[in-house]
C-alpha positions as CSV (number, residue, x, y, z in Angstrom):
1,X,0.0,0.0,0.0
2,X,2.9,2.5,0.6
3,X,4.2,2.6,-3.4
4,X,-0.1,3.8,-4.3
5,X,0.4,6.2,-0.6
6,X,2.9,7.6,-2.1
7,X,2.4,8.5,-5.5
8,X,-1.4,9.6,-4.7
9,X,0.6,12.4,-2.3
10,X,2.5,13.4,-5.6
11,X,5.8,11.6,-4.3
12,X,7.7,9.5,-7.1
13,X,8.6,5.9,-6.4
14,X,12.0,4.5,-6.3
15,X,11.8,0.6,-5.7
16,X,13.4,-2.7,-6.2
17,X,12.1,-5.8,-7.4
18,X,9.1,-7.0,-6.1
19,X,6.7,-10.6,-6.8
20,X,3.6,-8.4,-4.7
21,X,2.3,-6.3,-8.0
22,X,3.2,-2.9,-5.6
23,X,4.3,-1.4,-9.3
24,X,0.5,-2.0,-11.1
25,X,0.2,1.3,-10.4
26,X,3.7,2.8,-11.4
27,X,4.6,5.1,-14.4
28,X,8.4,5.1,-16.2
29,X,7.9,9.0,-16.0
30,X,7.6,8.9,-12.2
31,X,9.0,5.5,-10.9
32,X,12.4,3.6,-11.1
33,X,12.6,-0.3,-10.7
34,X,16.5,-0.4,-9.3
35,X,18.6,-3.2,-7.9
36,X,18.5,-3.8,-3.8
37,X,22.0,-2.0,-3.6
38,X,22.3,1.7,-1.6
39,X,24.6,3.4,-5.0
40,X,21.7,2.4,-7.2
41,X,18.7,3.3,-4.6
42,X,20.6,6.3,-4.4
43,X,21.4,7.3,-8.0
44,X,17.4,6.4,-8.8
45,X,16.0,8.8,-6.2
46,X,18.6,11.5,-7.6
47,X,17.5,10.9,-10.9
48,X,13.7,11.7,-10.1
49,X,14.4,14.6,-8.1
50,X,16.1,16.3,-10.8
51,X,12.7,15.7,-12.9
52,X,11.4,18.0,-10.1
53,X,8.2,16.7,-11.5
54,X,5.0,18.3,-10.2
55,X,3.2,16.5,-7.2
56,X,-0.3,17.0,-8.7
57,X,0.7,15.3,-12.4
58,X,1.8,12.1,-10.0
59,X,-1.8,11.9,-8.2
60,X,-4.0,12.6,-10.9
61,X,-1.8,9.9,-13.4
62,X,-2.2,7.8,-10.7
63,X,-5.7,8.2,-10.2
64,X,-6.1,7.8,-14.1
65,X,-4.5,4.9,-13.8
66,X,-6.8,3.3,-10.2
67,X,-10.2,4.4,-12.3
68,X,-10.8,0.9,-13.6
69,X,-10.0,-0.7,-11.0
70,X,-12.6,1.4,-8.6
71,X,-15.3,1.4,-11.6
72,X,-15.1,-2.8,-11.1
73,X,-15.0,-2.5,-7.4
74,X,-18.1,-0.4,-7.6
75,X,-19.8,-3.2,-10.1
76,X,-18.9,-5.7,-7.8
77,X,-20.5,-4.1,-4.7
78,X,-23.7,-3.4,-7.1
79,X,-24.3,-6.5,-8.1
80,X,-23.7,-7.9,-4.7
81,X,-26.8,-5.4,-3.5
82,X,-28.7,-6.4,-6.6
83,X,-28.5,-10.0,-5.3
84,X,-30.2,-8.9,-2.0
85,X,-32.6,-7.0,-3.9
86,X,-31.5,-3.7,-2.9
87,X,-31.5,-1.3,-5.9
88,X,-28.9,1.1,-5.6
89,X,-27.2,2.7,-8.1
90,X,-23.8,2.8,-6.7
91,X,-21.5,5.1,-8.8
92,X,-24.6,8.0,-8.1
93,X,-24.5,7.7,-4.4
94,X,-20.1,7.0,-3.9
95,X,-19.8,10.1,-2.9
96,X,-21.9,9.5,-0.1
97,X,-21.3,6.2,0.7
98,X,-17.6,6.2,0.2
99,X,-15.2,8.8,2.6
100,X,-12.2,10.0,1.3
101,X,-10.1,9.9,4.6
102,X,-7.4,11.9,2.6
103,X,-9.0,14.6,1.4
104,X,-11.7,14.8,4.1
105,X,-9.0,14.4,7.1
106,X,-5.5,15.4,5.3
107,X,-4.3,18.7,5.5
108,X,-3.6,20.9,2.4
109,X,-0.4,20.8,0.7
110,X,2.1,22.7,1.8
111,X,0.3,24.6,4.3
112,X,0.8,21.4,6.8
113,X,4.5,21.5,6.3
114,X,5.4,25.6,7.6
């Protein structure tokens, strides 16, 4: 969960190989797959610094990239409501039914950092 944390707070992604799918979500123009050794960790977070690429083009890519996944998850919980005969039309009512704990509850960039 950390590598999707961090890119939906605009942070690029330097990791090494993993066998968890943590990189569905990455992007070549914002995340480095490197080898497990400190020069090359090192050189890869350099290297995407430099970018200074803009926190807000991270989370929205990142977003683009979670939309079918949360349009299937929204499916899913429809037709599981369906089955109890509970008509709901959920992608009407997420808004409602769905809190977003990070925009709700986080505090606005950078004003939580001075």
């Amino acid at each position: 969960y950390a590598s999707s944390e961090y890119l939906l707070s605009g942070l690029p992604v330097v990791s090494t190989s993993n066998y968890g799918g943590r990189d569905v979500f990455f992007n070549d123009e914002f995340c480095i797959n490197t080898l497990p050794i400190p020069q090359s960790i090192k050189n890869a977070s350099y290297d995407l610094i430099k970018k200074e690429i803009d926190p807000s083009y991270i989370r929205n890519s990142t977003i683009k990239k979670m939309k079918p996944h949360l349009d299937r998850f929204q499916e899913l919980l429809e037709n599981i409501f369906n089955e109890y005969g509970i008509d709901l039309d959920i992608k009407s009512n997420w808004k409602q039914l769905y809190t977003n704990k990070m925009l709700n509850y986080g505090i606005k960039f950078p004003q939580g950092l001075v």
